[in-house]
C-alpha positions, 0 to 999 in steps of 0.5 A: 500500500501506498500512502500519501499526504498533504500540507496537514495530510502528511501527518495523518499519512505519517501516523497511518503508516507507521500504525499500518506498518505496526499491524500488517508489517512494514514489508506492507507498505510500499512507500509514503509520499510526502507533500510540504509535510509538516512536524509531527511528534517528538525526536523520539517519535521520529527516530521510531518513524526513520528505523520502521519507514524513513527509508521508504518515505519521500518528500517534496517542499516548496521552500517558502511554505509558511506552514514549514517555516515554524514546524520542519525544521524543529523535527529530526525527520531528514530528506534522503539523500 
């Protein structure tokens, strides 16, 4: 399954992911596409989220979004390279 999220969405889609590789496995997921996605949960949360699904999640950003220039830079979530 693939999951994808915008702007508030990308944080449902990041918390369904991961809720969705919990119970069926991350071998379940195919990826999670992301779309000026914003903080979501604590340092903690996003190391958890980077072990389970950071390498299948993507992400794409305008940089000017107001609503990233309070929220992602704050979070431990980084692009791949």
């Amino acid at each position: 399954m693939w999951i994808v999220g915008h702007s508030d969405g990308s944080q449902l889609a990041q918390l369904g992911a991961l809720r969705y590789a919990r119970v069926s496995g991350p071998a379940a997921v195919g990826g999670v596409v992301l779309f000026g996605p914003s903080r979501v949960g604590s340092r903690g949360f996003a190391k958890y989220y980077n072990t389970v699904l950071g390498p299948k999640t993507v992400y794409d950003s305008y940089g000017r979004d107001p609503a990233l220039a309070y929220s992602y830079p704050m979070s431990d979530v980084r692009p791949p390279l």
